[in-house]
Z-matrix of the N, CA and C atoms (Angstrom, degrees):
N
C 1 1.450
C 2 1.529 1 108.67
N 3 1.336 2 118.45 1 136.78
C 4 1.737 3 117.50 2 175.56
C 5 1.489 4 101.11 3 -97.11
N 6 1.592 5 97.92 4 118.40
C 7 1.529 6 120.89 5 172.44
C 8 1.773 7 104.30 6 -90.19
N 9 1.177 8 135.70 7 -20.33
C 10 1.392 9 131.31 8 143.25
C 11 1.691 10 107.79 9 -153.05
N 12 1.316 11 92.91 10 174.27
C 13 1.938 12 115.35 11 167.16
C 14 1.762 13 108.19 12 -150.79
N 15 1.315 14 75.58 13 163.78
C 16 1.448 15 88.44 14 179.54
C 17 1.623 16 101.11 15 -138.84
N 18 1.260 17 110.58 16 152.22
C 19 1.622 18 115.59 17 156.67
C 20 1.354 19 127.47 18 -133.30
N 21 1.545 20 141.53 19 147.83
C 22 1.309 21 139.36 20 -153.18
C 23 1.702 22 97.91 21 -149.56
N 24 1.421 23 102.37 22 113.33
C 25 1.247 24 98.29 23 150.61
C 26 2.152 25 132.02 24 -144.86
N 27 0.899 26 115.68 25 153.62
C 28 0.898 27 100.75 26 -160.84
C 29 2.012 28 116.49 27 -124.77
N 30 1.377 29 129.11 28 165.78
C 31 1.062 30 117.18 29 -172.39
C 32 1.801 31 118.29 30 -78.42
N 33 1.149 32 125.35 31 -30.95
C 34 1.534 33 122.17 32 159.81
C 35 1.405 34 98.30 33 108.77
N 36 1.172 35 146.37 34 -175.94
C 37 1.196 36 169.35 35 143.69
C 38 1.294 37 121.95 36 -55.78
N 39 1.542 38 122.38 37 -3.88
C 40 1.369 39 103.21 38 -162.48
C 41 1.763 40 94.23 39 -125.16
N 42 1.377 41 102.12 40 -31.34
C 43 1.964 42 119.16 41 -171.22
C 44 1.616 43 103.85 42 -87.81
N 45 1.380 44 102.24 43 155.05
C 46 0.965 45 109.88 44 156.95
C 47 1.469 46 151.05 45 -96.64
N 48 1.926 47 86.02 46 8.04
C 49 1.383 48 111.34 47 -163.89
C 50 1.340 49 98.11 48 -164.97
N 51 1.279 50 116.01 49 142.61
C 52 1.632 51 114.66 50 -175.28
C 53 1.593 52 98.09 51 -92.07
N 54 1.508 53 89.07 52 142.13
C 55 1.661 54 100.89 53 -165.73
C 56 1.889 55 96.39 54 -106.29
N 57 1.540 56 130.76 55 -26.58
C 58 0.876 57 139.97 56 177.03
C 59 1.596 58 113.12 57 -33.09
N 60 1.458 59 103.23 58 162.68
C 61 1.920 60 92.37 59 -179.64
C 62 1.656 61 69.69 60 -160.76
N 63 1.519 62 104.11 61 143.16
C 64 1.365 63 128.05 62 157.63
C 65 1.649 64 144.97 63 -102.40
N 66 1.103 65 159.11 64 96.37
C 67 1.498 66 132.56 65 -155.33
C 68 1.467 67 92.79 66 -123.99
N 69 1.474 68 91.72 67 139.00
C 70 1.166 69 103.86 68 164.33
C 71 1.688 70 126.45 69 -126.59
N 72 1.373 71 127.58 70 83.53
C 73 1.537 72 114.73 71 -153.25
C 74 1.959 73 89.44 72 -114.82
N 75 2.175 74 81.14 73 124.56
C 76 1.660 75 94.31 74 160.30
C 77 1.366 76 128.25 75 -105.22
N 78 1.172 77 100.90 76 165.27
C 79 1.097 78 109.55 77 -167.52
C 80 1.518 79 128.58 78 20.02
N 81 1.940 80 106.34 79 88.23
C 82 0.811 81 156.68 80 -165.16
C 83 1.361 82 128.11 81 -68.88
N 84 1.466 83 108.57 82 71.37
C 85 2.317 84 122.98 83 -146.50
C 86 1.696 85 90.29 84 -64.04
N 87 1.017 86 78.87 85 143.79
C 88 2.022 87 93.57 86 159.92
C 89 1.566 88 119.36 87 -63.32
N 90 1.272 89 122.04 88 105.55
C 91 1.439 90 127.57 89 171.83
C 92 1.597 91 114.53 90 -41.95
N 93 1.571 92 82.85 91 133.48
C 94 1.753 93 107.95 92 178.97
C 95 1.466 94 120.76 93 -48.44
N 96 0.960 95 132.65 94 101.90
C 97 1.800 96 132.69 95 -169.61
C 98 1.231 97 95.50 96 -152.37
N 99 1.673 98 102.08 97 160.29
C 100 1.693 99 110.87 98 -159.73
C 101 1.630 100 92.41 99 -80.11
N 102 1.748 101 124.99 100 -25.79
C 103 1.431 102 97.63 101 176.76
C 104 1.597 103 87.66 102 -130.49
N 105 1.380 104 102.62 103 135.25
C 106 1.515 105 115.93 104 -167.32
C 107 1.634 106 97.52 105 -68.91
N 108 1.846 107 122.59 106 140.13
C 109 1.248 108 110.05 107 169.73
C 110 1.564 109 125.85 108 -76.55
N 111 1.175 110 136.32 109 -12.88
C 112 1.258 111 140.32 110 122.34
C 113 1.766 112 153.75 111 -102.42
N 114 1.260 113 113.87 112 142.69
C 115 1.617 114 102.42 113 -179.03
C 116 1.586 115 106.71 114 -34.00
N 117 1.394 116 125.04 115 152.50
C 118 1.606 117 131.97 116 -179.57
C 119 1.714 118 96.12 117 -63.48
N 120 1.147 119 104.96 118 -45.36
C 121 1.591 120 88.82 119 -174.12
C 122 1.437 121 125.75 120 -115.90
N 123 1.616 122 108.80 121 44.66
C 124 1.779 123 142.49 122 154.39
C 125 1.347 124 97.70 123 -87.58
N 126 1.822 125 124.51 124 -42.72
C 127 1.399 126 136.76 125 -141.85
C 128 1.831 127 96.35 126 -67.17
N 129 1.337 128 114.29 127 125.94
C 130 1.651 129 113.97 128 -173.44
C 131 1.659 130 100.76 129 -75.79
N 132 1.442 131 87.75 130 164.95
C 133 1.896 132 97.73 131 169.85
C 134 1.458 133 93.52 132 -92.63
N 135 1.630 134 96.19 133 123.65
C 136 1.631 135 104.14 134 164.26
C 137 1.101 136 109.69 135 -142.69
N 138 1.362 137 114.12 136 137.43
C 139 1.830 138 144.68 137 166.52
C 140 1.371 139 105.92 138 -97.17
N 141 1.383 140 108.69 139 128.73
C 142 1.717 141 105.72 140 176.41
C 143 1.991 142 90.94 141 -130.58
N 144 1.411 143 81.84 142 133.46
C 145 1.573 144 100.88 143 -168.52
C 146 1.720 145 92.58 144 -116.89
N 147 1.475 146 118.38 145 125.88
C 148 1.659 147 133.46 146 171.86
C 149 1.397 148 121.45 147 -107.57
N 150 0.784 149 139.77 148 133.91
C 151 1.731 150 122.40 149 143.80
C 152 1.681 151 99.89 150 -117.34
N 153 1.012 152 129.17 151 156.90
C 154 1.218 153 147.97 152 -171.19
C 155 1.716 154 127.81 153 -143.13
N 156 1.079 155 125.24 154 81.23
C 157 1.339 156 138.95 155 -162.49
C 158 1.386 157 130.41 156 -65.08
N 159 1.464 158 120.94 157 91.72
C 160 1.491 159 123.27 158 -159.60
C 161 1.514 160 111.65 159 -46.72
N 162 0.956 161 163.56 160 -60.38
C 163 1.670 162 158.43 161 84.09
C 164 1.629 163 66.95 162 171.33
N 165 1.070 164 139.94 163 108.08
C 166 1.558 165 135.06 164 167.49
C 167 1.434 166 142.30 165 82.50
N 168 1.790 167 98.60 166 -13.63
C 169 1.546 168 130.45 167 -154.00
C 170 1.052 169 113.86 168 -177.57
N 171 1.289 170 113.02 169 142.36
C 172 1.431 171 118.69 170 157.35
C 173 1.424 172 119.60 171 -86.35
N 174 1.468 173 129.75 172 -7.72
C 175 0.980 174 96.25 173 -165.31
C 176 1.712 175 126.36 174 -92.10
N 177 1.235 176 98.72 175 -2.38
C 178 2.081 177 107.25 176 164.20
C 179 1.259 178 107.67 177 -73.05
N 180 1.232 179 129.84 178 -36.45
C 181 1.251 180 128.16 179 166.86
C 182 1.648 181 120.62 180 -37.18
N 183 1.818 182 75.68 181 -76.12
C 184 1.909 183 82.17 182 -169.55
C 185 1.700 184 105.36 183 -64.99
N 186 1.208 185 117.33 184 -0.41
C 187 1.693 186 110.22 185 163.71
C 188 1.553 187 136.31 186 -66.15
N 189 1.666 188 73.39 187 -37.03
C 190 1.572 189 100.69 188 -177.62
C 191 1.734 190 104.90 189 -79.24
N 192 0.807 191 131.18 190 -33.88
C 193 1.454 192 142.11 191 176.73
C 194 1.558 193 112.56 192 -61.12
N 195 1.180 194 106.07 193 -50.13
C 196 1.762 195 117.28 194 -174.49
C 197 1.739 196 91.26 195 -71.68
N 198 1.608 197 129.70 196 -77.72
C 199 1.020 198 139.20 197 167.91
C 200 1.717 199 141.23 198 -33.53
N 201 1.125 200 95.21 199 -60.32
C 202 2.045 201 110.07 200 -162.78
C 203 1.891 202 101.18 201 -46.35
N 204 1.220 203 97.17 202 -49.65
C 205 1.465 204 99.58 203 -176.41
C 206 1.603 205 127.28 204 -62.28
N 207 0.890 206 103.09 205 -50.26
C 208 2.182 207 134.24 206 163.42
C 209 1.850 208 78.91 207 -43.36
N 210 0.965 209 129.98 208 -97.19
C 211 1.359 210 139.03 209 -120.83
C 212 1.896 211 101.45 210 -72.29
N 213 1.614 212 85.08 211 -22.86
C 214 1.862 213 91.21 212 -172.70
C 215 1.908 214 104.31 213 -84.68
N 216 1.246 215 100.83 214 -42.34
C 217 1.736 216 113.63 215 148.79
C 218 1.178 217 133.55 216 -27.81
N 219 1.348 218 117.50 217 -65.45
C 220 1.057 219 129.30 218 160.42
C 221 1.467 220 148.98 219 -77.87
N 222 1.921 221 106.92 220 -1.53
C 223 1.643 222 112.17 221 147.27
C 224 1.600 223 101.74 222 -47.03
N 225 1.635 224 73.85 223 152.19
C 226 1.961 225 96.33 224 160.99
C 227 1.746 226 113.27 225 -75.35
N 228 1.512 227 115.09 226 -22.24
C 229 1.779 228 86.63 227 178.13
C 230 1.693 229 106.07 228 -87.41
N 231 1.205 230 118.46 229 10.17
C 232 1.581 231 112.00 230 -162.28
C 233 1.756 232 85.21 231 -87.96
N 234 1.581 233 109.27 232 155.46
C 235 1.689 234 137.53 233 -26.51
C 236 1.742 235 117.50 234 -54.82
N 237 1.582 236 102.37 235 -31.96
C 238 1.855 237 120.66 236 179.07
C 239 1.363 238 95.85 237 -17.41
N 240 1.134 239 119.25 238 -67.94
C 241 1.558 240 138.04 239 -144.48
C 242 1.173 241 132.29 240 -153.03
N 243 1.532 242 93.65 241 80.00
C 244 1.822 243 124.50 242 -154.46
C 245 1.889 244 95.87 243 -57.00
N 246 1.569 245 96.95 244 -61.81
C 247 1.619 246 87.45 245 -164.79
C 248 1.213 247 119.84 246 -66.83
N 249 1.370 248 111.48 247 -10.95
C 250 1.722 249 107.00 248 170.81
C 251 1.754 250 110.43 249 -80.42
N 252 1.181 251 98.95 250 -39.47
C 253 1.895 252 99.20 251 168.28
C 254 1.577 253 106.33 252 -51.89
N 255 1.550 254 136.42 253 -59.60
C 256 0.879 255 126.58 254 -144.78
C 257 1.901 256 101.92 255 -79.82
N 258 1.094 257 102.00 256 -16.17
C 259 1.635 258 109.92 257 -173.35
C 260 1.696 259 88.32 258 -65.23
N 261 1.106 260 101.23 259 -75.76
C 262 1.685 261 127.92 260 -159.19
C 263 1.955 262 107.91 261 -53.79
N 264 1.634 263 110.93 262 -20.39
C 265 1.388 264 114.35 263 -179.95
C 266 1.977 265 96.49 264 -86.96
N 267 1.549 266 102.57 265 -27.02
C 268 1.343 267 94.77 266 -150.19
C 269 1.704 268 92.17 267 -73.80
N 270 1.643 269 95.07 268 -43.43
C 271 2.153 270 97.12 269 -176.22
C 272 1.564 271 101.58 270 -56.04
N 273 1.231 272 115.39 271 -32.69
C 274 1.777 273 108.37 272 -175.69
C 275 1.873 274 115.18 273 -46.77
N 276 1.428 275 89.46 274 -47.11
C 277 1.773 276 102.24 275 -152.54
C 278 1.474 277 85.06 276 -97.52
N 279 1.627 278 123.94 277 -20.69
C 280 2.082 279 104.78 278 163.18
C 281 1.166 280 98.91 279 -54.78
N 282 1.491 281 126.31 280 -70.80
C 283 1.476 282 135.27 281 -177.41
C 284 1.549 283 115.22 282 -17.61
N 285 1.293 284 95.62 283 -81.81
C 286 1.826 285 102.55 284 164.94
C 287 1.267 286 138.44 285 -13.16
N 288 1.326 287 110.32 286 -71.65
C 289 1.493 288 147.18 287 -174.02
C 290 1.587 289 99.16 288 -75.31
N 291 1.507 290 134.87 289 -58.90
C 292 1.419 291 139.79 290 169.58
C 293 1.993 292 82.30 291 -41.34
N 294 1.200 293 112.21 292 -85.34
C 295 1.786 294 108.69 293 -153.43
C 296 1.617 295 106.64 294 -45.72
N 297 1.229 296 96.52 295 -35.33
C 298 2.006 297 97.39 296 -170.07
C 299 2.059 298 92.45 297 -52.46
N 300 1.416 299 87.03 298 -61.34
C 301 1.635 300 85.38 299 -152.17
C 302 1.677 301 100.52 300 -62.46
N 303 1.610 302 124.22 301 -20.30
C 304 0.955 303 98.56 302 -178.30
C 305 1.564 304 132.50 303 -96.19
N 306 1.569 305 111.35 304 16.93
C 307 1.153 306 136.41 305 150.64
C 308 1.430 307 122.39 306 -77.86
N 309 1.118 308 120.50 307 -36.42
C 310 1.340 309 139.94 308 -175.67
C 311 1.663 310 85.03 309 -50.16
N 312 1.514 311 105.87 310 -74.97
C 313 1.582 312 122.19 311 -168.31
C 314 1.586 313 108.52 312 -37.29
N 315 1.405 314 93.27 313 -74.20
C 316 1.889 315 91.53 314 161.32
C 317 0.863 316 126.64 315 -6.64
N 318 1.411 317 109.81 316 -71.75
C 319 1.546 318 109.37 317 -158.57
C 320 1.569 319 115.64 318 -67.32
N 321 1.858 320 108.16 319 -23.02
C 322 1.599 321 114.15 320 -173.61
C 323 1.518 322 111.88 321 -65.08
């Protein structure tokens, strides 16, 4: 069980602005669906801890922040079968994020 956390980030030497984005979401409810994938009290205690690295930008970051977690949540093997959720949330929200921005471009 986490009795605390902390997170630290900082702007670097090279930016002029920290592009980094952090999430930290506790205790982590079972998504709303007409048949819940587990009994409420099968449902595990989970903390999902992120950092997300602007590499130039924030804006994959702050995508990944709003998104990454939701999408890994919301596979069908998640909680059963974390590392297959986390594979299958992470190709979802590449997918995503590739079409957003490459509509975005489009449209300029």
């Amino acid at each position: 069980m986490v009795k605390s956390f902390a997170a630290n980030t900082h702007t670097g030497l090279v930016r002029k602005a920290n592009e980094d984005r952090i999430a930290i979401i506790l205790n982590v409810i079972q998504p709303m669906m007409k048949e819940p994938k587990l009994p409420e009290d099968q449902w595990p205690k989970i903390q999902i801890f992120a950092v997300y690295d602007g590499h130039g930008g924030n804006q994959c970051a702050e995508y990944l922040k709003e998104n990454l977690h939701n999408n890994i949540i919301l596979q069908p093997e998640f909680p059963q079968n974390v590392q297959r959720a986390i594979f299958n949330g992470c190709l979802q929200t590449d997918q995503a994020y590739i079409t957003k921005v490459y509509a975005e471009y489009q449209a300029t």
